[in-house]
Each structure stands twice: as structure tokens, then as C-alpha cells.
MILUM-796034 format. One record per residue: residue in one letter; x, y, z of N, C-alpha, C, O in turn. Coordinates in steps of 0.02 Angstrom, whole numbers, plus 50000, padded with zeros to 5 digits. Layout:
<nodes>
AXYZXYZXYZXYZ;...
</nodes>
This chain:
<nodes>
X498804982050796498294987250799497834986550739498044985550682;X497284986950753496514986950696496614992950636497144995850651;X496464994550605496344997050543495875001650553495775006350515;X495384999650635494915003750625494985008050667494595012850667;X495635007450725495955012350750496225020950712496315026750731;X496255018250671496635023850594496095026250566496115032050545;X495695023550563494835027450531494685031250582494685037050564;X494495030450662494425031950703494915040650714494665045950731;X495415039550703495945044950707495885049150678495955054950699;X495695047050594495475051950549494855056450544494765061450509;X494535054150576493725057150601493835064550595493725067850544;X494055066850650494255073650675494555077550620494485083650620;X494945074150564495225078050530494775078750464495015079050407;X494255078950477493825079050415493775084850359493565085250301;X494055089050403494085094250378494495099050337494405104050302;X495165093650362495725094950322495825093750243496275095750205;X495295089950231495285087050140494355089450130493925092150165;X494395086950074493945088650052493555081749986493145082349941;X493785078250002493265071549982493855069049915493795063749884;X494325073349906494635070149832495295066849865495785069649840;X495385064449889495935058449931495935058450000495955063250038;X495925051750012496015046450072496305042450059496155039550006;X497005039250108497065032050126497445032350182497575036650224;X497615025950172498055022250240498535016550202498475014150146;X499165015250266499615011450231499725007450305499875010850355;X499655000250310499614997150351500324991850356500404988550304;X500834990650409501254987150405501234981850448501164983050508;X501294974150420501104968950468500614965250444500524959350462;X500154969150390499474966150374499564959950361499144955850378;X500214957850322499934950450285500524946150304500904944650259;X500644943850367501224940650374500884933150358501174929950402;X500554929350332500394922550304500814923350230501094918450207;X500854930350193501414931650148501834935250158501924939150111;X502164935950201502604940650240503294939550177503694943950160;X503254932750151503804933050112503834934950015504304934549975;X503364936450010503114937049936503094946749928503204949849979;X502974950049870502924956049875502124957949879501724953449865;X502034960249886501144962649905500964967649819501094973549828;X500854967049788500724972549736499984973149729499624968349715;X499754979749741499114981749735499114988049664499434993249653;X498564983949625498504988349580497844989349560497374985549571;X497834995749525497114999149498497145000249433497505004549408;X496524994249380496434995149340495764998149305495254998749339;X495774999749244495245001149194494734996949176494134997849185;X494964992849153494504986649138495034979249142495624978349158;X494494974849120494714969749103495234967149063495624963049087;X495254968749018495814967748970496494971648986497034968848973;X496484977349012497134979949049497274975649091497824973449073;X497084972649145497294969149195497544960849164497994957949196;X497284957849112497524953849081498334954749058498784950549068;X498404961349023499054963549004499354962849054499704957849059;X499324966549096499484969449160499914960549187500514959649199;X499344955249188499434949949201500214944549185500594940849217;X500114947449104500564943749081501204947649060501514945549012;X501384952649089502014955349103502274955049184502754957649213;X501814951249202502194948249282502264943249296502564941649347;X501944938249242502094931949249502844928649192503144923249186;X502884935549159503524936249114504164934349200504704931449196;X504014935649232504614937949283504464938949339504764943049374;X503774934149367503874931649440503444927249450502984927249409;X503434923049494502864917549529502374921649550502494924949601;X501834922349524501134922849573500864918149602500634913149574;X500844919449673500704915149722500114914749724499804909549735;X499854920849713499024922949735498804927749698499234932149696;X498344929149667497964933849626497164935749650496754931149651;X497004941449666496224940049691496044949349682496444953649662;X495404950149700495364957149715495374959949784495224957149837;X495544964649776495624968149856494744968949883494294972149855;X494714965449937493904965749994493754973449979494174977849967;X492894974249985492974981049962492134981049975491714976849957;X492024988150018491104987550028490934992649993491284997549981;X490144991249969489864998449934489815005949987489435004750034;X489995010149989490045017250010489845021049972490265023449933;X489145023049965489025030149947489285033949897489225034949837;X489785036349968490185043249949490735041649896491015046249866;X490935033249880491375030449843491285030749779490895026049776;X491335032349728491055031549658491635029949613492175029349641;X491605029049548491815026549500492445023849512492975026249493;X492355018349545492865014049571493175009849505492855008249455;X493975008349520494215005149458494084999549491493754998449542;X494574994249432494404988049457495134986949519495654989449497;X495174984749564495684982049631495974978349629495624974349660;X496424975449615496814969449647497464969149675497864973549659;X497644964049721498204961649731498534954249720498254948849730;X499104955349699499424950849688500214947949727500754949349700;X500194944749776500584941349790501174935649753501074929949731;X501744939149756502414937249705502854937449714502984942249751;X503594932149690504204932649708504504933949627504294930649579;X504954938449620505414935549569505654930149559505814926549607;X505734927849485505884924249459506754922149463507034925549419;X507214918349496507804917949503508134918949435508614922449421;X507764914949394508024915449326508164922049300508714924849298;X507564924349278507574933849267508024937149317508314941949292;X508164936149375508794939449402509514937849399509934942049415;X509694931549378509924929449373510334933849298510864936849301;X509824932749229509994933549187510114942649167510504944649124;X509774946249201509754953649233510474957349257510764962349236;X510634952249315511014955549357510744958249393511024963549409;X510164956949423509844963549460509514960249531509184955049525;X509604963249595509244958749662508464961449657508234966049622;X508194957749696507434957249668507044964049708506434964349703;X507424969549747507024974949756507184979049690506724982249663;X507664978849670507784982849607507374981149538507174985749502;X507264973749521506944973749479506144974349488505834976649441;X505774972149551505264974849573504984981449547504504981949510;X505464987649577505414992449570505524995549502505245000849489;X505984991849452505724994249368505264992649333505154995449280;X504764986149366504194982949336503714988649350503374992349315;X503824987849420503114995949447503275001049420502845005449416;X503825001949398503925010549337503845008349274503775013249238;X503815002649239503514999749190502815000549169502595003349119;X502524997649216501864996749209501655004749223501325007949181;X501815006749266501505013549264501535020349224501185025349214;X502285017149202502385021949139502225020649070502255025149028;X502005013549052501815009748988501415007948952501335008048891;X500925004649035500335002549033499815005449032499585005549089;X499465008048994498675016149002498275011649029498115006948992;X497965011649107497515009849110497495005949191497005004049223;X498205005649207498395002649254498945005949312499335010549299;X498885002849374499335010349439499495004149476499115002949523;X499915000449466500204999149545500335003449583500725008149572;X499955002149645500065008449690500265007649770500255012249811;X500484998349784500874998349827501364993549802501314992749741;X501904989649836502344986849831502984982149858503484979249836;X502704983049911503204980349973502974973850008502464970749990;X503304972350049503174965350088502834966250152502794971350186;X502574960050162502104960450238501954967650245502164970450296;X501424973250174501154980550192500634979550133500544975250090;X500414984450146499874988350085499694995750097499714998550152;X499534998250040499285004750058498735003550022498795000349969;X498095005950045497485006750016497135014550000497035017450053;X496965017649955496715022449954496315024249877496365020949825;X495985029549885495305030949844495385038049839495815041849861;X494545039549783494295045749807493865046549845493295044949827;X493965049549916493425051649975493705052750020494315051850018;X493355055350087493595056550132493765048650146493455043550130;X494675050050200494775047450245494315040950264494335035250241;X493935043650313493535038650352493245034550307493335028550317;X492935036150260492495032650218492825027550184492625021750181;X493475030450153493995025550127494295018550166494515013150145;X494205020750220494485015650272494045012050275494285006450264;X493285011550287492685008550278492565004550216492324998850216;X492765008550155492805004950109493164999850085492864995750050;X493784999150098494114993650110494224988850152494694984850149;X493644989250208493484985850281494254984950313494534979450319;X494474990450329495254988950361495104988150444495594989650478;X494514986050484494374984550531494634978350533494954975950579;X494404973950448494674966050488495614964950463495854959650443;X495964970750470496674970150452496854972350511496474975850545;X497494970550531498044970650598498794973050582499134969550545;X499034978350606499604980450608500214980950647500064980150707;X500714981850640501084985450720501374992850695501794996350722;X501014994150633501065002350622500825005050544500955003050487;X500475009750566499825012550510499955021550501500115025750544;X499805022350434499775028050432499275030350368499145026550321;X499085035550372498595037650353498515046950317498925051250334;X498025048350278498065055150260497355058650209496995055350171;X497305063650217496695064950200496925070850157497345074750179;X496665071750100496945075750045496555081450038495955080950051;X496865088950013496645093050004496805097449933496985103349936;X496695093549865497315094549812497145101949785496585102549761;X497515107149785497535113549768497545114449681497155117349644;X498335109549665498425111449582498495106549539498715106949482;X498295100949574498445093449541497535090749535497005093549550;X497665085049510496885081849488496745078149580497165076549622;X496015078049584495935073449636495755066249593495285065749554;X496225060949609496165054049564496375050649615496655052249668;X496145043949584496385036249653496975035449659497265034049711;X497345036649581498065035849582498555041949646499015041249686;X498105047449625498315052449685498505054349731498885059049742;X498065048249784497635049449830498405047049866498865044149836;X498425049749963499085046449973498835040550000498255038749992;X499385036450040500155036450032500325033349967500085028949931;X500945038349966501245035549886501865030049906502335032749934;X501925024249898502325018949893502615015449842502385014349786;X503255013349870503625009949829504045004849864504535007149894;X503964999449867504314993149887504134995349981503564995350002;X504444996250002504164994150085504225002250103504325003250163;X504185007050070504415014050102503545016850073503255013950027;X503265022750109502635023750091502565030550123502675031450183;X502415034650088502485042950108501685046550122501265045850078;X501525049650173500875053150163501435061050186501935061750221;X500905066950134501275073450152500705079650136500305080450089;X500875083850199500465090850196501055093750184501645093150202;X500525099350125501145105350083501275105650050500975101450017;X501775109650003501885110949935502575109549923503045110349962;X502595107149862503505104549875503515111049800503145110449751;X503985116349809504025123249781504685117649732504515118649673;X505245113249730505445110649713505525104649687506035101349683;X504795103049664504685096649639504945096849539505065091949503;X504955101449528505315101449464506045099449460506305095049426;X506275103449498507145103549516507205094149531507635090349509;X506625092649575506925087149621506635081249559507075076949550;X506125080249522505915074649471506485076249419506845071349408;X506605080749391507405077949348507865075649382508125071149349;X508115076249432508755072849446508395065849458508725060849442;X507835065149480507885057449503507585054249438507665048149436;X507265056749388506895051249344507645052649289507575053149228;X508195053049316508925050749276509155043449302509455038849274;X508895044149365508875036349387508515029849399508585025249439;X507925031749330507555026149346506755026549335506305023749303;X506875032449389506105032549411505675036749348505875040149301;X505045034949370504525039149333503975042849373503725040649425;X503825047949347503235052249405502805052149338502945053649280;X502265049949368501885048349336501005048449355500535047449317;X501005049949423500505050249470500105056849472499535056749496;X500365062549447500155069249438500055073749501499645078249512;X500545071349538500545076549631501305074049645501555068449644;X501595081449661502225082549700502525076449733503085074149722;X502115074249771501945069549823502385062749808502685059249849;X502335061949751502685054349729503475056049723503915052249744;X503575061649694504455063849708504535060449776504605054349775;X504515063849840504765061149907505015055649901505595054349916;X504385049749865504395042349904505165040749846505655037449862;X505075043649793505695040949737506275043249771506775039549772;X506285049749802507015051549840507085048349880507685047449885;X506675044449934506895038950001507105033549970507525030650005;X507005030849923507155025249898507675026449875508185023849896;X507655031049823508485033349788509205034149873509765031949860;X509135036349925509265038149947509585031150016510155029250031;X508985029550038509035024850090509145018250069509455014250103;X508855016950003509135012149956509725009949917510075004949913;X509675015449890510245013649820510915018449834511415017749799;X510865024649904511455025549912511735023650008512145026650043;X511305017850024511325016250073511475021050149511695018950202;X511225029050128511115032150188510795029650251510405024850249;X510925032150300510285030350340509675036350356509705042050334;X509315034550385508575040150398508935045550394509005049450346;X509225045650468509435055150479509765056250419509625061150385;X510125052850405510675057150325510195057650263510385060750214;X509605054850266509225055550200508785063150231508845068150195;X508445063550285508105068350307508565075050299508275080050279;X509405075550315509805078150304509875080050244510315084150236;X509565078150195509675081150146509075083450094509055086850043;X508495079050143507925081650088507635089650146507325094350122;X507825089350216507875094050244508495099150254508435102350307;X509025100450219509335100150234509575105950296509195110650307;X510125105550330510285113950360510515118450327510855116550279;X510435125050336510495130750316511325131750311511715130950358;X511485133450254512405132850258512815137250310513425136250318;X512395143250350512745147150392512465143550475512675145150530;X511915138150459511825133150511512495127950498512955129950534;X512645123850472513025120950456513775124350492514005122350546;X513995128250462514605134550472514765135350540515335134650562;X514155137150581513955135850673514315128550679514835128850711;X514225125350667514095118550722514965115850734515415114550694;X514935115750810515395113850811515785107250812516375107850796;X515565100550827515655095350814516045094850731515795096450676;X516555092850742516695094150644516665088850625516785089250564;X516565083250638516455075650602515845076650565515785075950504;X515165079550631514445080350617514455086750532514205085950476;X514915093150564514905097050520515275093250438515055095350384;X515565090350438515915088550382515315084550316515195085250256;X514995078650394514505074950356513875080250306513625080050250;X513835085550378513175091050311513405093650263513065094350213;X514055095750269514435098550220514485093650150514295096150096;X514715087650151514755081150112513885080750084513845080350023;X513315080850115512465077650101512485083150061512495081050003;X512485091350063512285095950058512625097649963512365100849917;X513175094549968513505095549916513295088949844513015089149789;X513565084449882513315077549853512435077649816512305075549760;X512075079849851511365080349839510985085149836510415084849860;X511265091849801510985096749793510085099149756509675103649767;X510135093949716509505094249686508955088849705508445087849672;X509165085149772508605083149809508315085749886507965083649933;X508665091149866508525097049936507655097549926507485096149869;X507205098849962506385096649958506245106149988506295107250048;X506125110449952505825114849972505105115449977504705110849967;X504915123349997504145123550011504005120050078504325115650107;X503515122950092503135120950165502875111750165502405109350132;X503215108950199502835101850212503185097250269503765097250289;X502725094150286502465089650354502615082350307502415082550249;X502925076850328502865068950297503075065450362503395066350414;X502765061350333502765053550381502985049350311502795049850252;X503445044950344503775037250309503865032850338504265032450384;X503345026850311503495021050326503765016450295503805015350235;X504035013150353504335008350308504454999250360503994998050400;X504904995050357504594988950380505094989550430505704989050426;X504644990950486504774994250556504834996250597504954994150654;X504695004250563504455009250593504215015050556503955013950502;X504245019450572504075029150543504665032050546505125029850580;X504695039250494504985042650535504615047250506504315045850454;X504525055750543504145060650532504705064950517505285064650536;X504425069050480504955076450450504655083250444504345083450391;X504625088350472504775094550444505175098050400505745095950391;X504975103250370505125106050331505695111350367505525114550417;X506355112150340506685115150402506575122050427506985124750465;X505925125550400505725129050425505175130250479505015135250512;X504955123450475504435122950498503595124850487503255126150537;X503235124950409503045128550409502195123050396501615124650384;X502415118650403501885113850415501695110950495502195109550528;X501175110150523501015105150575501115100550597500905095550569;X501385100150643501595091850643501595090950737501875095550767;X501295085250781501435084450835501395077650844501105073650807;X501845076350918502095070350912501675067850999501415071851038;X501705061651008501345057351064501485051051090501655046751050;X501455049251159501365044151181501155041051232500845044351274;X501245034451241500685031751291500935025951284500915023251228;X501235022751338501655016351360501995014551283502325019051257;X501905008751252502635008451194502355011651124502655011751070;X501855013651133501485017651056501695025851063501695030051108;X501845025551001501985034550965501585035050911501485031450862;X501375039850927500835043050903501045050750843501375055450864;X500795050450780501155056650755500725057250710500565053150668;X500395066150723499755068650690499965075250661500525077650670;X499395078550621499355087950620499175089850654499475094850672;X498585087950692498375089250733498335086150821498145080250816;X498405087150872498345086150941497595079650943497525074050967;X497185083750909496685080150915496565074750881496045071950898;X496885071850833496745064450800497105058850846496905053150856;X497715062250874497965058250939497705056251011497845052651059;X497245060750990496535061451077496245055251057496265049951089;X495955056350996495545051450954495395045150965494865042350978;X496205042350952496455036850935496755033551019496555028051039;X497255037751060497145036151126497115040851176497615041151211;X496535045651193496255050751253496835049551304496455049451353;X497365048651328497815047751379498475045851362498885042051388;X498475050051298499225052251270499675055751309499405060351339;X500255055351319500765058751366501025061951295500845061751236;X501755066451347502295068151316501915072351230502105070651173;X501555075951241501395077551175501825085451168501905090051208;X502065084451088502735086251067503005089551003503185085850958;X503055097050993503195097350916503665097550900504035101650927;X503935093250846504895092050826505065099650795504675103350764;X505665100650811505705106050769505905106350686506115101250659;X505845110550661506185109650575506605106550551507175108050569;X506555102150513507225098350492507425095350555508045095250557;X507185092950604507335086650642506855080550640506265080050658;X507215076850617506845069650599506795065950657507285064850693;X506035063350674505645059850724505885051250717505375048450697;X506195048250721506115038950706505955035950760506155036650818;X505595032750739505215027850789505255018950747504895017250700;X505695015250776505645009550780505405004750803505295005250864;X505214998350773504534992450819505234990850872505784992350849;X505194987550952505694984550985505884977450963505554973050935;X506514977850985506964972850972506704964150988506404962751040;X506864959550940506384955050964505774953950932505524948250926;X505474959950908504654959950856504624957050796504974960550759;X504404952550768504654950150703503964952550689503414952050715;X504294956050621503984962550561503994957950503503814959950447;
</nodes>
């Protein structure tokens, strides 16, 4: 699917932001490096990106170095400088570490972002990218000409920032290694939830709620090898006199076990997310439900918006259109056979 399918989608929702973040996170884009990590970063100047340079060549092969394609827009202004860099770890440095190469990946990008003034890796994963700015949506997508990029799954988001800065670093999806979060809403628990996880590693550093999530999927689907539903299970979790109900007791035992185990990555406040990752989505409510969220389809494509109408958008002869309820997680996988 085109890139410009996802611009197209976002049209309608123009209204939902207000010019201080747009992007999109495209999976599939670069299978000619399908095997290298994709790192897209946003610098200050020149001489940051030099630094920037030679703390990655400390500890991986760059395959490729260039700037990210990029047209003049208007509405685009004080653009940093772009690039991506295509890279493997260094066997040696892991070797001498102890560490497999998503793990050390992922302390370089909390390195640099916590170290470096001047510089944001702001994607990270393989065969993906996320691209985003300050502006609307559409414009953003234009600006990075994601017409001439190809996917087999895209997602996208248009920002409306209430108590945080509108900045590029900001702007969604927030990513980390192949997982990439866009979210409507307020996470009322983003304090509770950034101490427990920056004990493990991470750094928030981005200045919006928003980047907690992507550190809990990773902490979660990663490093404690849950799967989807058991991570959604707990950043949604059920209500303990929901729990108490259910009669299945294997099922009841497991909420009982997430609920306890992971108390301080429970995700309150009203919010709607989509996660990608290398494969598929999955969509989440808040288990109250107190965000938008509807779901779509049309022969092997699913479709998942705020609105009804960005799904018209994108394909006018959507079936099965669908709202999940609270705290039930949506997954949608590419079919069997698809090489991602």
C-alpha cells in the first residue's frame, strides 16, 4: 500500500490536531535493507550529527548514511536537519557486552537521546520508519513524499497537544526498535508508569505521555516475553471485581498473576492506541472506553480509525465496521506466507 493512501485518510481528520504534530509509521518500506536497523534521526546542526556519527560507528556497520527525501511545504518550518542511517551491530561489541543486538540498539537510542543535546532518534526498527514533523497530518506526509514508499501496513496520527510542547521530537508515532505507538488521550498515569520503567533502562525524554506506552510494549512484549493480549492485559487492565466474575479459572488466575506482577504499568486516563509492529497492529482501548476508536474491512485489509470517516476515505466500501469494546485488544496480523 502507497504512503499516499495514509495522507489521503488523514484528510478528514484535519480537524482533530491543530498543526503542532503529524506523522506516519510505515512497515515494509525498505526491504532492499530489510536486514540492517533503519535509524532515523533529527538533528541541530552539523556538528551534532558528526558526534552523533561517531558514537555509532563506535558499535555498528553503517551500511548507508544519507538524508531522509524531503519537499519544501509551506506550512513546514524550521525543519532540523534528517537523516537515516542504515546499520548492523558490531559482533564484536556484542560479543564483548553480553548483550543481543535489539537490546543494545535500544541503549544507544536512550543514549543518544538522553546525552546527546541536539539530536532524537526517532525511529528504530527493521524493514520500518516513522516519519513525522510539525504540521498537519497531510502536509507531513507530503513532506516526506511518502507517495513514492510501499507498505503492507501504515499508521498514522494527527496531534492535538493540550500540556506538552508541540515539537518534531513530539510529534507521533513514538518508536522503538520495530514497535511504534500513535495515541488519543491523556495517560492520568504517566508519572506512576515513567518510574517504574526508566528503572529499566529507559529514558523519557520526548516531553509527551505518549513515549511511556511505546517503553511499556517493549518492556513488556520484549524483555518479559508476554504476548499482545497479556501486555494489553495489563496496560488495560480488568477491573478486580471483573476479574472475581470470570469464570474460566486458568483465564482468571492469568489476570490475577498480570494485575499483580505489573501494577505500576496499569495505563490510566482516557486513551485510544494503535501498535505497530513487524506484522501487524494491534488497537487498544482504554478499559473504559473513553476514547474513539472504530474498526473496518474490505476483502484482506483492516482498517482502524477515530473516526468512521477516515476509513470511507481511504476505502468507500468498507464492511463490518466495528467498535471494540474497553480493554479488548484488536490484532490484526499480515497472512501466513507474507514475508515482512
Amino acid at each position: 500500500m502507497s504512503g499516499e493512501g495514509m495522507i489521503r485518510a488523514m484528510a478528514p481528520m484535519h480537524d482533530r490536531s491543530n498543526g503542532l504534530g503529524g506523522g506516519f509509521a510505515g512497515y515494509g518500506i525498505y526491504p532492499e535493507y530489510k536486514d540492517f536497523y533503519a535509524l532515523h534521526v533529527f538533528f541541530d546542526c552539523r556538528d551534532t550529527r558528526k558526534t552523533c556519527e561517531t558514537i555509532l560507528k563506535e558499535g555498528f556497520e553503517i551500511y548507508k548514511a544519507e538524508r531522509i527525501p524531503t519537499r519544501k511545504i509551506p506550512s513546514i518550518t524550521d525543519e532540523p536537519m534528517i537523516w537515516r542511517y542504515f546499520v548492523a551491530p558490531l559482533n564484536s561489541v556484542l560479543t564483548d557486552l553480553q548483550l543481543d543486538e535489539k537490546e543494545y540498539v535500544v541503549r544507544t537510542v536512550m543514549k543518544i537521546n538522553s546525552e546527546l543535546k541536539g539530536a532524537h532518534v526517532f525511529s528504530s526498527g527493521k524493514n520500518m520508519g516513522t516519519f513525522k514533523a510539525v504540521g498537519f497530518p497531510e502536509d507531513v506526509g507530503h513532506y516526506y513524499k511518502l507517495e513514492e514508499y510501499a507498505g503492507y501496513s501504515w499508521t498514522a496520527h494527527g496531534r492535538y497537544p493540550t500540556n506538552t510542547p508541540g515539537w518534531w521530537g513530539g510529534a507521533h508515532p513514538f518508536a522503538l526498535l520495530d514497535w511504534s505507538v500513535v495515541h488519543n488521550g491523556e495517560i492520568s498515569s504517566y508519572d506512576a508508569n515513567r518510574r517504574f520503567i526508566e528503572m529499566f533502562g529507559y529514558h523519557c525524554t520526548l516531553q509527551t505521555d505518549t513515549e511511556v506506552i511505546t517503553y511499556i510494549m517493549d518492556y513488556l512484549l520484549r524483555r518479559q516475553g508476554l504476548t499482545l493480549s497479556e501486555a494489553a492485559s495489563v496496560v488495560a487492565a480488568p477491573f478486580w471485581d471483573t476479574i472475581a466474575h470470570k469464570t474460566d479459572l486458568t483465564d482468571k488466575e492469568k489476570h490475577i498473576y498480570l494485575r499483580t506482577m505489573f501494577p505500576s504499568l496499569l495505563v490510566t486516563g482516557p486513551f485510544s492506541i494503535v501498535l505497530g509492529f513487524n506484522g501487524g497492529l494491534m488497537a487498544l482501548n482504554d478499559r473504559l472506553k473513553l476514547r474513539s476508536m472504530v474498526v473496518g474491512e474490505k476483502d484482506d485489509r483492516v482498517y482502524i480509525a477515530s473516526e468512521e470517516a477516515a476509513i470511507r476515505a481511504i476505502e468507500p466500501d468498507a464492511e463490518n465496521i466495528w467498535a471494540p469494546a474497553g480493554g479488548e485488544p484488536v490484532i490484526v496480523r499480515v497472512k501466513e506466507g507474507v514475508e515482512v
